[in-house]
C-alpha atoms as one frame of an Amber mdcrd trajectory, in Angstrom:
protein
 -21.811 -25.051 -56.357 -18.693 -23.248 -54.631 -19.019 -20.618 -52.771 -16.472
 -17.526 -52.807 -12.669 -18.576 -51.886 -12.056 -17.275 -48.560  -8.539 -15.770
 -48.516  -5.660 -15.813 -45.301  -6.612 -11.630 -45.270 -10.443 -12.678 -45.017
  -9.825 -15.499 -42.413 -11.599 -14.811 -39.235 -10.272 -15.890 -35.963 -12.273
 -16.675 -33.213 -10.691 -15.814 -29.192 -12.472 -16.517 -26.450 -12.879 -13.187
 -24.238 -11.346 -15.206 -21.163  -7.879 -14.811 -23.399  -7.619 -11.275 -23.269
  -8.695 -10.695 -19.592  -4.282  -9.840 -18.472  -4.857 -11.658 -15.140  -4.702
 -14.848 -17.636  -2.966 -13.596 -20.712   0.207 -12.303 -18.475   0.510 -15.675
 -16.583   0.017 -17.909 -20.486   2.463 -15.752 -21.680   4.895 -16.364 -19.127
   4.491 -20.094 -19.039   4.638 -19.883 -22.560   7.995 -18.496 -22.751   9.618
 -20.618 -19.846   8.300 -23.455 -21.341  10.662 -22.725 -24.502  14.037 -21.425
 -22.414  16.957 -20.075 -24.695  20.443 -22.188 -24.033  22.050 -22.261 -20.632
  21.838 -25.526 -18.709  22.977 -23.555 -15.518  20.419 -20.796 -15.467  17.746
 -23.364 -15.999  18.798 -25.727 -13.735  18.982 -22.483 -11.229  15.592 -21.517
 -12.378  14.286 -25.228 -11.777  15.333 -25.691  -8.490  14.790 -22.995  -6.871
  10.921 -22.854  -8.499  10.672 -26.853  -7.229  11.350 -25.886  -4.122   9.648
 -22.472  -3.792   6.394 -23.740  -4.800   6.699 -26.623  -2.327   7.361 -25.022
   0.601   4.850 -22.847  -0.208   2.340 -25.737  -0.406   3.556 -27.377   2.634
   2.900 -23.427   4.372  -0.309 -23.138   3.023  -1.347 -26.841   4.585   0.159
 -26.580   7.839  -1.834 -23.276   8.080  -5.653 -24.644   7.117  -4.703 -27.723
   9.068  -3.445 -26.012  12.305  -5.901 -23.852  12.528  -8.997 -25.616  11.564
  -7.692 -27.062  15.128  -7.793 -23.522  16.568  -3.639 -24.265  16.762  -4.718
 -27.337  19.532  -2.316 -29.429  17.293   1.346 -28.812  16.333   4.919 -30.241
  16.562   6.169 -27.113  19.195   7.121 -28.254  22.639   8.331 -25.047  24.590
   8.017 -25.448  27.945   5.596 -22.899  30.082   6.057 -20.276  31.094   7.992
 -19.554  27.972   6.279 -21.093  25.462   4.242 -18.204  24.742   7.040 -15.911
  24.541   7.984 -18.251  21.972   4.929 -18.352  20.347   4.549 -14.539  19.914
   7.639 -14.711  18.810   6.237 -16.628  15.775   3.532 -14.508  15.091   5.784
 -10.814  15.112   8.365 -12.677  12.817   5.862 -12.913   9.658   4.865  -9.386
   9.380   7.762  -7.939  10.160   9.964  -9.892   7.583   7.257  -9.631   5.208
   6.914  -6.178   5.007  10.791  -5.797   5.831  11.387  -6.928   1.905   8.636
  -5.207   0.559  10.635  -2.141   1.251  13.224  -0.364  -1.289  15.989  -1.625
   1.367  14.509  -5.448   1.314  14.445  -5.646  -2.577  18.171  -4.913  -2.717
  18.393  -7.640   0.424  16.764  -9.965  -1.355  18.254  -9.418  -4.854  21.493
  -9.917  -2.838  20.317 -13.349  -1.033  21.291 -15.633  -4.222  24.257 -15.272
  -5.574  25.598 -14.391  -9.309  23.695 -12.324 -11.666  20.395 -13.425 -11.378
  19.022 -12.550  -7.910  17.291  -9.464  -8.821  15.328 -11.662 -11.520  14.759
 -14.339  -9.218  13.856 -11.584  -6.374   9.937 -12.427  -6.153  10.448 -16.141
  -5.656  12.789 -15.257  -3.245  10.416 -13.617  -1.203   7.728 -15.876  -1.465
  10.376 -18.929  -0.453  10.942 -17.055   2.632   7.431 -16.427   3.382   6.223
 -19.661   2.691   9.162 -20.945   5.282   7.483 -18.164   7.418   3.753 -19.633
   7.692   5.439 -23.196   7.906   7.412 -22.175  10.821   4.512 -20.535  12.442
   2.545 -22.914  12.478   4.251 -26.249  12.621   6.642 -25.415  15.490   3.685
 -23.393  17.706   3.107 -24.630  21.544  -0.219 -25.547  22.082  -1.680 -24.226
  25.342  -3.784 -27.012  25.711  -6.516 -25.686  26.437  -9.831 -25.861  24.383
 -13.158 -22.895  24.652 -14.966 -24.029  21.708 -15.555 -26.935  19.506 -18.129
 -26.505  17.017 -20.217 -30.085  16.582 -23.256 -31.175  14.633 -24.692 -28.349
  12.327 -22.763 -25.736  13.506 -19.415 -27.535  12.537 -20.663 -28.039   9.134
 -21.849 -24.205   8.581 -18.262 -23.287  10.541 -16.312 -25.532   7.943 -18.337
 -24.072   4.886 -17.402 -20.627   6.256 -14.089 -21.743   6.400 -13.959 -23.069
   3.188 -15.405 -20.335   1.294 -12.703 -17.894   3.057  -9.688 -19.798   1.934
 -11.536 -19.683  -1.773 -11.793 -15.981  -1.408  -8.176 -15.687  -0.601  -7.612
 -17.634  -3.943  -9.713 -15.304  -6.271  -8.337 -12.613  -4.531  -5.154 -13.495
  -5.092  -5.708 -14.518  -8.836  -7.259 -11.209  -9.029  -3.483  -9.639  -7.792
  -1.686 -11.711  -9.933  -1.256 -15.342  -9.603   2.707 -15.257 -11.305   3.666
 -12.795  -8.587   1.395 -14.292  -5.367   2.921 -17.700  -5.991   6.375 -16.958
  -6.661   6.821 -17.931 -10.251   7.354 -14.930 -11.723  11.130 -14.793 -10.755
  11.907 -18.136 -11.283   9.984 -18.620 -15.197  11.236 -15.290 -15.920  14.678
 -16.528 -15.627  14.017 -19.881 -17.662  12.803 -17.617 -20.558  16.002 -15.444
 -19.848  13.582 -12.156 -19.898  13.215  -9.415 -17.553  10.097 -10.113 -15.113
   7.299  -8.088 -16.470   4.500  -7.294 -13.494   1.187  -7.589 -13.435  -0.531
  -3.795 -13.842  -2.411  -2.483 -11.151  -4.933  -4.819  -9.578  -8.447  -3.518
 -10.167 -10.462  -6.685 -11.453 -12.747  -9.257 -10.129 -12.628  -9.087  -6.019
 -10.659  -5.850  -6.366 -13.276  -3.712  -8.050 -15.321  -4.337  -4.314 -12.569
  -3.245  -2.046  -8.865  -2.019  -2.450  -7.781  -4.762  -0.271  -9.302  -8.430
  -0.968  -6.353 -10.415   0.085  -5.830  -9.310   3.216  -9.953  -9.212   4.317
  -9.859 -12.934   2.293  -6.988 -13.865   5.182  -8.446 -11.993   8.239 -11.775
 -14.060   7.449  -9.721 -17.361   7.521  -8.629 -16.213  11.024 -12.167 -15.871
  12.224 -14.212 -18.913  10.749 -12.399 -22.508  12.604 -14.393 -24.799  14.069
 -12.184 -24.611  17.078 -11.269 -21.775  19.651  -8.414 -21.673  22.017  -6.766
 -18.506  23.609  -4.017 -19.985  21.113  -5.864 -18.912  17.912  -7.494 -16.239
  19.659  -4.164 -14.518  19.966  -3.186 -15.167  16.018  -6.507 -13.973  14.959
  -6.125 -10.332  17.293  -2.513  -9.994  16.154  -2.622 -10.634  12.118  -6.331
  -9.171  11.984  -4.431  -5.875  13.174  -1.652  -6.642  10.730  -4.452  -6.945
   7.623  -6.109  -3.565   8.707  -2.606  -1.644   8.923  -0.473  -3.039   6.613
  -1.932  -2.477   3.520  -1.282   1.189   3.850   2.409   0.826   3.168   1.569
  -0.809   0.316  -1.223   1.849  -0.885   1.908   4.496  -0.594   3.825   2.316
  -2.706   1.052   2.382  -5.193   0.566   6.032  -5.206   3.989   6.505  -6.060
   3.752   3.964  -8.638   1.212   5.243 -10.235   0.250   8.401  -9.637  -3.233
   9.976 -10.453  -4.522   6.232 -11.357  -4.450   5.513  -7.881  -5.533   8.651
  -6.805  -9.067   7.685  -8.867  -9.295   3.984  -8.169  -8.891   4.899  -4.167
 -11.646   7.279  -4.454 -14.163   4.750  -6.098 -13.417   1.785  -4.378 -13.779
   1.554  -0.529 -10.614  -0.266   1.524 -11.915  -2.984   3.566 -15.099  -3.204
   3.711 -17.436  -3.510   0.382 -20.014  -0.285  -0.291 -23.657  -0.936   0.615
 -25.651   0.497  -2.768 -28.242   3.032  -1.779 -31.756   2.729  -2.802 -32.775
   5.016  -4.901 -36.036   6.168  -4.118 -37.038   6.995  -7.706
């Protein structure tokens, strides 16, 4: 016996929840649509290249950082000789944050929308900046001058509980950074944006996963890296001090950003979530 003939109107389609979470849904629809580019070899080749190398530099930065300073920056390529080597080095460090939050500015998007030529280098402004700050961390941290000299090595069961520390940091920053937008932290927005030949649409407001603890989850995710090697020279000592101070103060430039952006929204989220450092639930002694 037949049951009743289910029509297209009755059909029910199952979604799994993980589909409509817009962390995921923003980033599928994007590759979606690059992956399907309207005509125009140049603008895709454009959009190819400069994502190729964008996203490799920015792998080769995000290596030379765990590997230089799970050595507590013992080991790199930079041979300034003393006393100027630190000079040099400092340079290194003040060059990152001050470039980086340069072109988070109104006057750095019009720089960098200006850096490639033609029509496209407002659309192609957020892989822009995160070439340029991947070239940043690379340069940092493959051209540093090691002091030479060593405090701390962490051996036997504290190097394994140091490395697990360090570890779970650097997969922190990750969620934290999926949490913000993983299109926009990587770069790819600009560059698939152009390959679908669409304006780049931005992730909303950031208030999901590591963001519903504190307001600012990517930079306590990279101040932790600082702090957990299994190695300690006055080398990483320094970097820790200087971008520690840069992860505390920073991300108030980019909270007034957000309150202009969006207004009363802000206003409530600030006042519910705490900046840095997660809320410790009261007992309630009922």
């Amino acid at each position: 016996m037949r049951g009743p003939a289910v029509t297209p109107s009755r059909r029910i389609y199952w979604r799994a929840p993980m589909w409509d979470d817009p962390r995921l849904a923003g980033l599928v629809r994007l590759l979606r649509a690059a992956a399907r580019p309207p005509p125009g070899a140049g603008r895709i080749a454009l959009a190819l290249a400069l994502g190729l190398v964008t996203h490799a530099v920015f792998a080769l930065g995000v290596l030379a950082m765990i590997v230089a300073m799970f050595f507590g920056l013992s080991e790199s390529f930079g041979r300034v000789p003393q006393p100027y080597a630190w000079a040099a080095n400092i340079a290194l460090i003040v060059q990152f944050p001050l470039a980086h939050s340069l072109f988070l500015t109104a006057k750095g998007s019009r720089i960098l929308a200006r850096l490639v030529s033609g029509p496209h280098g407002t659309t192609l402004a957020t892989t822009t900046y995160a070439l340029i700050a991947s070239a940043q961390l690379l340069a940092l941290f493959t051209l540093w001058t090691p002091s030479g000299i060593v405090w701390w090595r962490a051996d036997g069961a504290a190097f394994v509980l140091v490395c697990a520390a360090y570890a779970a940091a650097w997969l922190i920053l990750l969620k934290a950074s999926f949490d913000a937008g993983a299109e926009v932290q990587s770069g790819a927005l600009g560059w698939m944006s152009l390959m679908a030949r669409i304006a780049p649409r931005f992730p909303d407001m950031p208030t999901r996963g590591l963001f519903r603890v504190i307001r600012q989850p990517i930079y306590v995710a990279f101040a932790l890296t600082l702090w957990t090697v299994p190695v300690w020279t006055p080398d990483q000592l320094l970097l820790a001090v200087a971008f520690t101070a840069y992860c505390l103060l920073a991300p108030r430039l980019k909270e007034r950003r957000f309150a202009t952006r969006y207004g009363a929204r802000f206003a409530a989220y600030r006042a519910r979530t705490p900046y840095a450092l997660p809320r410790i639930p009261k007992n309630d002694p009922q």
